[in-house]
Phi, psi and omega in degrees: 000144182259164209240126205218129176292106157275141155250142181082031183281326176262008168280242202263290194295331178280318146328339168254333187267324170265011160294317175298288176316001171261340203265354192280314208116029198240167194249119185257126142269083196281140165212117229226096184268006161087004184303309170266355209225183197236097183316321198302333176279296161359303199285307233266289177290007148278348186274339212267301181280347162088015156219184194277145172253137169270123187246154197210117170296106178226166139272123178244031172250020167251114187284323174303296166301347180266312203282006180267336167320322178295286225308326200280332174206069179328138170081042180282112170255009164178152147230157182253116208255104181238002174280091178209183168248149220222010195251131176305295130073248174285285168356279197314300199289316175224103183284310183308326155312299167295333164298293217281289186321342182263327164310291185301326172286334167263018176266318188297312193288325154337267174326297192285323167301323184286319157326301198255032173034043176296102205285354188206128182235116131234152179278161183245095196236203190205152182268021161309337193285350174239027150076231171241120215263120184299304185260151135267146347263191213258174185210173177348255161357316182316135185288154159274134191238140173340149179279128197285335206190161189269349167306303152317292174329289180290352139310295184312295157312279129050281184290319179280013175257333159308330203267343197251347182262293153015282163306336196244044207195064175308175199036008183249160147228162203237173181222157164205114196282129164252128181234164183285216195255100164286133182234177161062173184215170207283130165311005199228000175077015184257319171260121181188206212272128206221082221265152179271140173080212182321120190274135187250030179251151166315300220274336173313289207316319196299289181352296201282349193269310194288316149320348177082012156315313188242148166288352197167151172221159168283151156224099189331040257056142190230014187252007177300189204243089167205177195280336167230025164080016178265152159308149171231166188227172157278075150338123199240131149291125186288352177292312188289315184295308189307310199317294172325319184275256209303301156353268188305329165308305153323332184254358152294320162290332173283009174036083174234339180304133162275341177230170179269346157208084203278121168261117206249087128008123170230089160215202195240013174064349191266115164265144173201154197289181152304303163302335198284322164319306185297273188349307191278294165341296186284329190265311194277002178213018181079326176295115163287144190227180159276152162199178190241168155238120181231164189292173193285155170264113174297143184085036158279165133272131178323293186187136184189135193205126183318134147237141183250001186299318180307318189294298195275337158322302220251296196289334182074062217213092159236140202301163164247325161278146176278173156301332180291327169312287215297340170316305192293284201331305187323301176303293208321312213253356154299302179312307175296347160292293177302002186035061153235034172191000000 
């Protein structure tokens, strides 16, 4: 089996990309320091594969302890790097935070690919890079517009430091996944999305306000230039998104890659507002919830949504889930926090 470093392996997305990858055939190595995440997902995704994952508490903004992870485990033939923090937000209120932590773990894990010649990286990247896009929907190509959030901003930095290290690393290559707005959770209920505090993505907040977690969620504006004046997104199941990271990991060992570093859109090619969400929730799950109309949140984007062709040409890659899934899967697996399912 071949053998691959996730960082960021116990959040949302990493936690489903390695259940794929094992179910694919590849041997997992996770590195996870929990800051954002819940060891109990861990727990979720060893029950769902019916073994142990080897796991390594590290802060990968300590270069020593990332680079023993290597030392510690030879013959590594790619990794998938998602360890970073991701909430816009936050992003807005401590920028300095988000430069350094996201950067700097991905200058490290860096360092140890060019040291031990790990020929295949992939990125976790986001379609934050392309700020607020004059067309829909945007595809590879599309100019990059200023960044919205210092979140935005380290994706973007993000890439060009993939893309410029890259060069200067004959035999390695990169992949850099932009991926929409991932939802729902693993059909099996073991695993999903498990945000710490408050949660600031749309489909938690619905989740958690219809369980009686939250007295009530916002919905961030209602005056943008959209068809019901919310913002709109792409929307994903995250099980389709985990999927895609073995898909590019395969097609970088199979050297199909045209470059040293290639970039794929991941979304369902489809937008929908912030209402059309609430709305496909209360019909697919009965539930009526509280919700707000609040002034717009700095660093949203108005509207963006995927052409996804290149992912399904090259990658062989198609969503499985409807909206109505990720809708189902999201309540399932809330109700199973509250053991009520």
């Amino acid at each position: 089996m071949k053998k691959i470093l996730v960082t960021g392996g116990t959040g949302y997305i990493g936690s489903h990309t390695i259940v794929d990858l094992v179910q694919h055939g590849f041997e997992v190595i996770n590195a996870d320091n929990h800051s954002r995440s819940s060891r109990s997902i861990l727990e979720g995704v060893e029950a769902i594969l019916g073994k142990k994952i080897k796991t390594y508490q590290v802060d990968l903004c300590n270069y020593e302890d990332t680079r023993a992870i290597f030392q510690e485990n030879p013959g590594i033939e790619g990794i998938i790097h998602f360890a970073a923090y991701k909430a816009v937000g936050e992003s807005v209120e401590k920028p300095l935070l988000y430069f350094e932590n996201n950067l700097h773990s991905l200058i490290n894990i860096l360092k140890c690919v060019a040291e031990c010649s790990i020929p295949n990286f992939v990125f976790s990247s986001s379609c934050t890079v392309y700020g607020n896009p004059d067309l829909i929907p945007v595809t590879q190509s599309t100019p990059q517009r200023p960044a919205e959030s210092p979140y935005g901003s380290t994706t973007k930095m993000g890439e060009s430091i993939v893309q410029q290290t890259m060069n200067s690393l004959p035999g390695i290559k990169a992949i850099l996944l932009r991926y929409f707005n991932p939802v729902g959770a693993h059909p099996s209920n073991l695993i999903g999305e498990m945000p710490i505090g408050r949660p600031a993505n749309l489909v938690p907040a619905i989740t958690q306000t219809a369980i009686g977690k939250l007295a009530k969620m916002q919905v961030w504006g209602t005056d943008y230039n959209t068809r019901d004046g919310s913002c709109v997104r792409d929307y994903i199941h995250v099980s389709d998104i985990a999927h895609a990271h073995t898909l590019a990991l395969e097609y970088l060992m199979e050297n199909k890659n045209s470059s040293n570093c290639d970039i794929f859109n991941l979304g369902s090619g489809n937008g929908f507002t912030v209402l059309e969400v609430i709305k496909t929730f209360e019909e697919v799950t009965g539930e009526k919830f509280n919700y707000e109309i609040a002034d717009r949140r700095p660093g949203d984007v108005e509207a963006i949504y995927a052409n996804n062709e290149k992912a399904v040409q090259e990658l062989g890659w198609n969503c499985k889930y409807t909206l109505e899934d990720m809708m189902r899967t999201a309540w399932d697996w809330e109700k199973k926090l509250a053991g009520k399912i």
